[in-house]
C-alpha positions as CSV (number, residue, x, y, z in Angstrom):
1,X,0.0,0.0,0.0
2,X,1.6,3.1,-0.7
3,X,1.7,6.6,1.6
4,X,0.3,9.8,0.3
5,X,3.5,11.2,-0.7
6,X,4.2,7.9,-2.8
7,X,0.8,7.8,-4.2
8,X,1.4,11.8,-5.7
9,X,4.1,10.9,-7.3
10,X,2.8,7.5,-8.6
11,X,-0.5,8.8,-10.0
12,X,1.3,12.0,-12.1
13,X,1.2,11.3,-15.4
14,X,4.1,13.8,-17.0
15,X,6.6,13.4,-19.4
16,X,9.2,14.8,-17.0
17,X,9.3,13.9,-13.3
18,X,11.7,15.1,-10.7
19,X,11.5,14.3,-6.8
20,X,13.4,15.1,-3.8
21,X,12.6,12.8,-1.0
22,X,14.1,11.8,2.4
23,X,16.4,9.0,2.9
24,X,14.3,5.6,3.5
25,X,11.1,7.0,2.0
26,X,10.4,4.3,-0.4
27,X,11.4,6.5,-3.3
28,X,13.0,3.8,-5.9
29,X,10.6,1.4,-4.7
30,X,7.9,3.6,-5.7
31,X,9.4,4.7,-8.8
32,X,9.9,1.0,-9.9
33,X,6.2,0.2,-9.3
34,X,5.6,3.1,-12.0
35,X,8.2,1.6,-14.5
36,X,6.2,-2.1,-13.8
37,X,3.6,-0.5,-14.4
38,X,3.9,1.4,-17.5
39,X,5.5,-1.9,-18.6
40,X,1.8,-3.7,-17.4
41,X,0.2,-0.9,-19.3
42,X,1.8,-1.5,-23.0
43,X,1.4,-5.3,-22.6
44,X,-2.0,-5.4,-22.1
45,X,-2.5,-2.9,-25.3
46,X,-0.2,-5.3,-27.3
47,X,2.5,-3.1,-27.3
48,X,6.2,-3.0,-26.2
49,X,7.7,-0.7,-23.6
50,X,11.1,0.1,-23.0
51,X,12.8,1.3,-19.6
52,X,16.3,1.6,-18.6
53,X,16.9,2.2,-14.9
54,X,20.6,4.2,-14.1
55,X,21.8,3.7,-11.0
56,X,24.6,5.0,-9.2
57,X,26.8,1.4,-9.3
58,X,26.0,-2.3,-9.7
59,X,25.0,-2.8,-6.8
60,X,22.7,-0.4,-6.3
61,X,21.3,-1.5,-9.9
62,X,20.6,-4.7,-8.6
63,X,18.7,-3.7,-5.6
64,X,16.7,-2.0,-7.6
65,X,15.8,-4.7,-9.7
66,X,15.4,-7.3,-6.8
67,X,14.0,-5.3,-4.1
68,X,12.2,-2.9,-7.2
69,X,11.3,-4.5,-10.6
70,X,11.2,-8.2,-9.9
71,X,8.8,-7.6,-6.4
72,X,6.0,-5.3,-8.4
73,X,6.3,-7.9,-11.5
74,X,5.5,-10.8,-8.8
75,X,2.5,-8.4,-7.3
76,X,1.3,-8.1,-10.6
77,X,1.7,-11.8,-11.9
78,X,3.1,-11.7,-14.5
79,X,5.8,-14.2,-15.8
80,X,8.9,-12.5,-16.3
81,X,12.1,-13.8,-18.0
82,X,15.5,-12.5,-16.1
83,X,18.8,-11.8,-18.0
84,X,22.3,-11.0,-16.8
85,X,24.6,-10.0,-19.8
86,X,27.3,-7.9,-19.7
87,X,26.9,-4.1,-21.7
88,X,30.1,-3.5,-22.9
89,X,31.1,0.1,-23.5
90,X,34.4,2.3,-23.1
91,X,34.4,-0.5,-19.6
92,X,32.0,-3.2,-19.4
93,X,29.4,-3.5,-16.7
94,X,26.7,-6.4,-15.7
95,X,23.6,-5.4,-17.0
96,X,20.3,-7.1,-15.1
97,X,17.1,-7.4,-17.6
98,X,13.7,-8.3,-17.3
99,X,12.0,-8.8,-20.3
100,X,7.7,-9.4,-20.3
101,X,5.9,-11.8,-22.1
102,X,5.1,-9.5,-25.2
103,X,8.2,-7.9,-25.2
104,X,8.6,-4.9,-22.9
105,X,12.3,-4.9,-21.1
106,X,13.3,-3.2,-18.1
107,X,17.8,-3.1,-17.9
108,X,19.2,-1.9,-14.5
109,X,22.9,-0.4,-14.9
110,X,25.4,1.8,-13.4
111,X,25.0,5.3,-14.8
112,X,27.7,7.0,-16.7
113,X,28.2,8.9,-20.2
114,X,28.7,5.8,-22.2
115,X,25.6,3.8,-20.7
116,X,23.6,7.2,-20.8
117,X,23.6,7.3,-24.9
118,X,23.7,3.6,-25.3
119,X,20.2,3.2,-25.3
120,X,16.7,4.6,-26.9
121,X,14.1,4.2,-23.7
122,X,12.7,5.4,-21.0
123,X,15.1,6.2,-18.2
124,X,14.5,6.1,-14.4
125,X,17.8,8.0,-12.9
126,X,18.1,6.6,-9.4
127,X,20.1,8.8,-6.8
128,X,21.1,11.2,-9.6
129,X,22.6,13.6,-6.9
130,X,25.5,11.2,-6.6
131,X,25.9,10.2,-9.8
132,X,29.8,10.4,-10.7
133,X,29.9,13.1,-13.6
134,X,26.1,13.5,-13.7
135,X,26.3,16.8,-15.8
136,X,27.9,14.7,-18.9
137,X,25.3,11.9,-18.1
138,X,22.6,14.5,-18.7
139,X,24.6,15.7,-22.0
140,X,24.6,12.0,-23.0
141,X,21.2,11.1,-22.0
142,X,18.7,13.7,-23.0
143,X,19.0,13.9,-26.7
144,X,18.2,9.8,-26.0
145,X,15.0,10.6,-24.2
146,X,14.4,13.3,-27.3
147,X,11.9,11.4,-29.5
148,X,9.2,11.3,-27.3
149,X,10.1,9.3,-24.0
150,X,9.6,9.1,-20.7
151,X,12.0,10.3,-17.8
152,X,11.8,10.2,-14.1
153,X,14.6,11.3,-11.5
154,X,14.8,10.6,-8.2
155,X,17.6,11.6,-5.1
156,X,18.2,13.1,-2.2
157,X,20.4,16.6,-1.9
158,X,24.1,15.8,-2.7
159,X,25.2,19.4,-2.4
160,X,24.7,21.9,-5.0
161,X,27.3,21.3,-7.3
162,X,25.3,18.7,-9.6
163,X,22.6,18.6,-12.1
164,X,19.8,17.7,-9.4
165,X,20.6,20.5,-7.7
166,X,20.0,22.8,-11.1
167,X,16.7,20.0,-11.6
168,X,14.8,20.7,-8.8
169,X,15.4,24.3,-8.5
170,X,14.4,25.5,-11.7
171,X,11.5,27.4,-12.5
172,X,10.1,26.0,-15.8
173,X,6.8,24.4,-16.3
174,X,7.8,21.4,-18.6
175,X,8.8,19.2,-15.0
176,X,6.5,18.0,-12.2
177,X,8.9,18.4,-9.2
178,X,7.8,16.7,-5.8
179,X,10.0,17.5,-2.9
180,X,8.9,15.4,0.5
181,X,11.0,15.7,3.5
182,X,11.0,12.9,6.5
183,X,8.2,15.8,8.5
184,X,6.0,15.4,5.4
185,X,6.6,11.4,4.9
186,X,5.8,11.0,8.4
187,X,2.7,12.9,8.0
188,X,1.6,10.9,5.0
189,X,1.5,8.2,7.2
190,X,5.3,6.9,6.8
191,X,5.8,5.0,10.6
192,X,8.7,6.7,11.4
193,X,10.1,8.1,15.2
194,X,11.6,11.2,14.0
195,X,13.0,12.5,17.1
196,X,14.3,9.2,17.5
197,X,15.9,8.8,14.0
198,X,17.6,12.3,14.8
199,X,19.2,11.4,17.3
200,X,20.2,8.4,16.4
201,X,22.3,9.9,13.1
202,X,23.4,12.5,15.7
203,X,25.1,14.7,12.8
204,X,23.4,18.0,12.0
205,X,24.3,18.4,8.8
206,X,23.7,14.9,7.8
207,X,19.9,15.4,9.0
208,X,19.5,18.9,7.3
209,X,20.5,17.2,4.3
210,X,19.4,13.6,4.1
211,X,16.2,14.2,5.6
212,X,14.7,17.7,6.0
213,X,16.3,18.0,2.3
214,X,18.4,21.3,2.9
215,X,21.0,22.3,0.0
216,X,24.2,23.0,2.3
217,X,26.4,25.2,0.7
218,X,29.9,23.4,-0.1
219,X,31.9,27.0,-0.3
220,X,33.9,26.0,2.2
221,X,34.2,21.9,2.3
222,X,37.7,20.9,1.2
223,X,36.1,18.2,-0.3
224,X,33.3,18.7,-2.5
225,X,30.6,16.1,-2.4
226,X,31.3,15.9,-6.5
227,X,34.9,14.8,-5.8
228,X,33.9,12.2,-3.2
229,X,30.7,10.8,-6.0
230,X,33.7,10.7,-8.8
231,X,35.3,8.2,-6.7
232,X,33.1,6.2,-5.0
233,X,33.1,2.4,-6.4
234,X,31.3,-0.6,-5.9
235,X,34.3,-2.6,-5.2
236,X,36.3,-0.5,-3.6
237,X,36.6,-1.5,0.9
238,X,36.4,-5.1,0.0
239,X,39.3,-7.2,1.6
240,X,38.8,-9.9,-0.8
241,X,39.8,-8.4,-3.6
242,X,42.8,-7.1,-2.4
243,X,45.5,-8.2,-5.1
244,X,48.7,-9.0,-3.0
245,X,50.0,-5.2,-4.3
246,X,52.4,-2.5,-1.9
247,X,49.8,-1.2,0.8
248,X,49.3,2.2,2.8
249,X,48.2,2.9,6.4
250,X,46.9,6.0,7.5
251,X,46.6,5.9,11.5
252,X,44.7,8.8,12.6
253,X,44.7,8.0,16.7
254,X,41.8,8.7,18.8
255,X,40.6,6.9,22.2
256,X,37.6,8.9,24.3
257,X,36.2,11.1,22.5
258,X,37.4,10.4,18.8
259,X,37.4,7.6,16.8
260,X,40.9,5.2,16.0
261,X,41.8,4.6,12.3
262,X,42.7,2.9,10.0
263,X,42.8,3.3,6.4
264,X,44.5,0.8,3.8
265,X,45.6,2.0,0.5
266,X,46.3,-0.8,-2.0
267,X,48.0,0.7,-5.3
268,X,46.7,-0.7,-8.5
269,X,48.4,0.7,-11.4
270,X,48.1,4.2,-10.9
271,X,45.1,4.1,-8.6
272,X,44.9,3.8,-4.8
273,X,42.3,1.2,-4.1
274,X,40.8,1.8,-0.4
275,X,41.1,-1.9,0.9
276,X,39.6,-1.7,4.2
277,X,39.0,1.2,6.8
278,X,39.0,-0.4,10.3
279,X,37.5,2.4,13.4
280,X,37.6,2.1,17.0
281,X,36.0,4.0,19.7
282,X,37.5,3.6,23.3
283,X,39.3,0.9,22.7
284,X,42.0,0.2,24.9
285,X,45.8,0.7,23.2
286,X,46.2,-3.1,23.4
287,X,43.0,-3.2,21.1
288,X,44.4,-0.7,18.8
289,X,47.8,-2.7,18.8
290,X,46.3,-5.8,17.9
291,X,44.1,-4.3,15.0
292,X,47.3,-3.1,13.7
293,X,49.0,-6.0,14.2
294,X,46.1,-7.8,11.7
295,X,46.3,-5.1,9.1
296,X,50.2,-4.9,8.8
297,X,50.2,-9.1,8.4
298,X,47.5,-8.7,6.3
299,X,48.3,-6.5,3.6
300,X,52.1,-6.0,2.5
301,X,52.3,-2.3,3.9
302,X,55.2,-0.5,2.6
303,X,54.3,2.6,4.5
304,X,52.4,3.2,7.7
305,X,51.9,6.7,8.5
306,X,50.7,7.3,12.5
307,X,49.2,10.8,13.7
308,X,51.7,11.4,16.4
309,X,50.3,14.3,18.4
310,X,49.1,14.0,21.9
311,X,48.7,10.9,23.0
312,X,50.2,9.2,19.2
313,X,53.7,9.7,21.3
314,X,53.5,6.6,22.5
315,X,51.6,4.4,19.6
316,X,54.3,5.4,17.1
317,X,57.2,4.2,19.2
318,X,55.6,1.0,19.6
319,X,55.0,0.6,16.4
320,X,58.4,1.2,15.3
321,X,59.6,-1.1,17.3
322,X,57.3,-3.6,15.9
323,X,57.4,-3.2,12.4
324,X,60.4,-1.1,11.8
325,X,61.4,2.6,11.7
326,X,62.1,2.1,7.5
327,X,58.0,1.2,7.3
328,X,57.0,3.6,10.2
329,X,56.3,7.3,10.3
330,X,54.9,9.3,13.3
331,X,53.6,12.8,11.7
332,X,53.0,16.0,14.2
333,X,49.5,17.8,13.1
334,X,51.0,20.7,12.7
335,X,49.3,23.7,10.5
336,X,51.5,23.2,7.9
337,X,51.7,19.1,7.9
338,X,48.1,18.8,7.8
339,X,47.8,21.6,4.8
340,X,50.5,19.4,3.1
341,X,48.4,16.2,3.7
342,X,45.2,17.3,2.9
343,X,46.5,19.1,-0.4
344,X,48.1,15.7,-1.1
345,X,44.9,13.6,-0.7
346,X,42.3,16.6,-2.5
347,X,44.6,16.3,-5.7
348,X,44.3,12.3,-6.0
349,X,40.8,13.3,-5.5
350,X,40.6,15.6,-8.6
351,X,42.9,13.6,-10.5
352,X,40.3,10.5,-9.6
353,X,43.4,8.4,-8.5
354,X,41.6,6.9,-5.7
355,X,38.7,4.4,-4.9
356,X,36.6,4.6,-1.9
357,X,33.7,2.5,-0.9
358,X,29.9,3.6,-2.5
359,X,27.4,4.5,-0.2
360,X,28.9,5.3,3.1
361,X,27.1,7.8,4.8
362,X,29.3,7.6,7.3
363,X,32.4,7.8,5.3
364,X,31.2,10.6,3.1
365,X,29.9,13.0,6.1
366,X,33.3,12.6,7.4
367,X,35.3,13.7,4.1
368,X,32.8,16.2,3.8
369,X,32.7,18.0,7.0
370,X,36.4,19.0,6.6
371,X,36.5,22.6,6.1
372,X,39.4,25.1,5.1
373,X,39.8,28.3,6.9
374,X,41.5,31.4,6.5
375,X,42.2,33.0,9.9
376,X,42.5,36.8,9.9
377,X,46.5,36.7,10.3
378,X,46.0,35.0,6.5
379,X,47.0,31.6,8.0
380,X,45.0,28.4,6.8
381,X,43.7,25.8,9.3
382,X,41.5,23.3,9.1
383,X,38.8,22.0,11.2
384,X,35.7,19.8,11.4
385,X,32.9,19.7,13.8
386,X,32.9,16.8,16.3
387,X,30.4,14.6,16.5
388,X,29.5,10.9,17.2
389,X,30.9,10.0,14.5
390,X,34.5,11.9,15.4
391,X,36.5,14.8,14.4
392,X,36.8,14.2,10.5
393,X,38.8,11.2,11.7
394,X,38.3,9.1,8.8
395,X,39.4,11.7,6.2
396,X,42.6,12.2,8.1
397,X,43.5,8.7,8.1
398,X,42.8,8.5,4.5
399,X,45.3,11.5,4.2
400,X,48.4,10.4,6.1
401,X,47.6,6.7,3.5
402,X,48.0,9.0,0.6
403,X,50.8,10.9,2.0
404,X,52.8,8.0,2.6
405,X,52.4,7.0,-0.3
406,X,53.6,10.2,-1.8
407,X,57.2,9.9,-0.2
408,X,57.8,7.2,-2.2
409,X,58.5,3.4,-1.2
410,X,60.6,0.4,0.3
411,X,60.1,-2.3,-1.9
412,X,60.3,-5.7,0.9
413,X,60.5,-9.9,-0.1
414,X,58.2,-12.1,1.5
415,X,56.4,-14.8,1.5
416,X,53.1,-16.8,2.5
417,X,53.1,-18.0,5.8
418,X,50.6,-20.9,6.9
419,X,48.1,-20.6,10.0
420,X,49.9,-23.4,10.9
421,X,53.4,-21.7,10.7
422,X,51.7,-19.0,12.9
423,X,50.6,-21.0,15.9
424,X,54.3,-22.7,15.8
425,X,55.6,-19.8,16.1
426,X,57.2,-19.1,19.7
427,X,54.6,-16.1,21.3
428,X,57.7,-13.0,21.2
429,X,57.3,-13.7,17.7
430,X,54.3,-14.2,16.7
431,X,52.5,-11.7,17.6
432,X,54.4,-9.4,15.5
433,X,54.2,-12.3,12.9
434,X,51.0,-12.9,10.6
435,X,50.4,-14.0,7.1
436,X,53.1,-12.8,5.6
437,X,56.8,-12.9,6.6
438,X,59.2,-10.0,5.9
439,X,62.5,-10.9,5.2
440,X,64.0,-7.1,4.8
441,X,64.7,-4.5,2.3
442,X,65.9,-5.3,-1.0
């Protein structure tokens, strides 16, 4: 049964449909139920009808299809053949299909230029406020949509420095527009606690955003959320696929208040490849060691670069004891280290030399909240609001990776080592032992 809100948007019948909606709102869901049903529509005239939903990365495609497409298709009865097949393009990409007894088809794929012209069909743009380049997917995509189809766009805010932003505030009559924050959801009939789900994010400008649907203004961000969308992947913070390659830690140390981590950098080619990002909150230095420990056995880190300030003292010196002052560097947050570092990870960020994982709230608010400030001596500092979810703790840790990696690297020889090899191992040495055994520089 759909809400209000959902049922307004449903039931309009333009050519061109944008909507703004709160996070959770059921706003793919119901625009897949209008795609099903358009489809529903045609077949039972004898016709064909052709959709293409673009989503922000496979994954996301194929929750849209599962959790979207396949769901209203099984309300609606109606026997449906599923395809997988691979669209191949400037990169290829798994392309999910539905295709209806008559003939009508419904593809889900990740969005960019090349998929955007590929196709003559209605399009459903899912997310499009975080669509990597989503100014050249509109370029590529309308003339498509040109000869008379339908085309429906649906996100929450992303900033203002994207095409949704220039969607939903324009002032022409050609597009119904539907904006429906979490107050108006919930008064639809959406069951929701609000007071409970804002406390629970505990970020204000995560709620202002993702659900009272506020454009915050990105003047002063040092990262733009249109740098972090260009690159954001859908494999990117998946262990198993690290690929044995020279690895980066950034080590951005926190205990009470902010958070402990951990970023791995895995270079592929010319791209860092975030491999895992491991947090802790009050976690005891033992804890920290031992999470350390796993990541430096884990991964063959060439460089390990430790925020030293404050309590870090101690950390660092540990650490260089167990893993070698040649692999270790302890870094002072000083105003002019932490310009240098952040200037050093916002250029791999323009120059899209870096993968980070799609989708992490979390992740993004943190890279987003850093901010660059001129002081009125003309000095630069930067700072970040503290929250629950720390003190832009993430994005530093991601900095002193990519800075470590900037200062060149020690190339080391090594080789598997068993689980059984580990537990032989006498207890002094194993636990700075692990997976991997390093025999020295070359």
């Amino acid at each position: 049964m759909l809400h209000a809100y959902q049922k307004r948007w449903f039931e309009d019948k333009s050519r061109f449909k944008a909507g703004m909606f709160a996070r959770q709102t059921g706003k793919t869901f119901t625009t897949t139920l209008e795609v099903v049903d358009d489809c529903f529509e045609a077949e039972a005239k004898g016709k064909k009808a052709r959709w293409v939903i673009l989503s922000r990365g496979e994954r996301q495609a194929k929750e849209a299809m599962e959790e979207g497409v396949k769901r209203h298709c099984q309300a609606y009865n109606i026997a449906i053949k599923s395809i997988e097949t691979e669209w191949k393009g400037e990169a290829s990409y798994k392309a999910l299909e539905v295709v209806f007894p008559n003939g009508s088809r419904i593809t889900a794929l990740p969005a960019n230029p090349d998929t955007a012209r590929g196709f003559s069909a209605n399009v459903f743009l899912d997310e499009f406020a975080f669509h990597a380049d989503s100014r050249k997917i509109w370029a590529a995509l309308f003339p498509v949509i040109s000869a008379g189809h339908k085309l429906r766009v649906v996100s929450t805010p992303n900033g203002k420095g994207n095409k949704f932003y220039d969607l939903m505030t324009g002032e022409d009559k050609l597009w119904y527009r539907q904006t429906t924050d979490i107050y108006q959801a919930v008064a639809d009939g959406l069951p929701r606690d609000i007071e409970e789900l804002r406390m629970g994010l505990n970020d204000p400008d995560a709620w202002a955003q993702e659900y009272e649907l506020k454009w915050l203004d990105e003047a002063s961000a040092w990262l733009s959320f249109d740098l972090i969308n260009n690159v954001e992947a859908d494999k990117a913070g998946l262990p198993e696929l690290y690929q044995d390659g020279v690895c980066y830690i950034g080590n951005d140390i926190g205990r009470r208040h902010d958070l402990w981590v951990a970023w791995v950098w895995e270079k592929v080619g010319d791209v860092f490849w975030t491999r895992e990002i491991r947090t802790l909150k009050r976690a005891s230095f033992a804890e920290q060691d031992a999470v350390m420990d796993e990541l430096m056995t884990r991964y063959r880190v060439v460089r390990l670069c430790m925020d030293q300030t404050g309590m870090g003292e101690k950390p660092v010196e540990d650490a260089t004891r167990r893993y070698g002052s040649s692999r270790v560097e302890g870094v002072l947050f000083t105003s002019a280290s932490k310009q240098l570092m952040a200037t050093i990870g916002k250029q791999q960020f323009e120059d899209r030399r870096v993968r980070i994982p799609m989708g992490d709230t979390e992740l993004r608010t943190d890279l987003h909240k850093l901010k660059k400030v001129t002081t009125p001596t003309g000095g630069v500092r930067f700072e970040a609001e503290s929250d629950s979810s720390g003190h832009a703790d993430r994005a530093w840790a991601g900095f002193l990776g990519l800075y470590g990696a900037s200062n060149g690297q020690t190339f080391y020889a090594y080789h598997p080592v068993t689980a059984k090899e580990i537990k032989d191992l006498p207890r002094p040495v194993r636990c700075t032992g692990g997976f991997k055994r390093m025999l020295g520089a070359m």
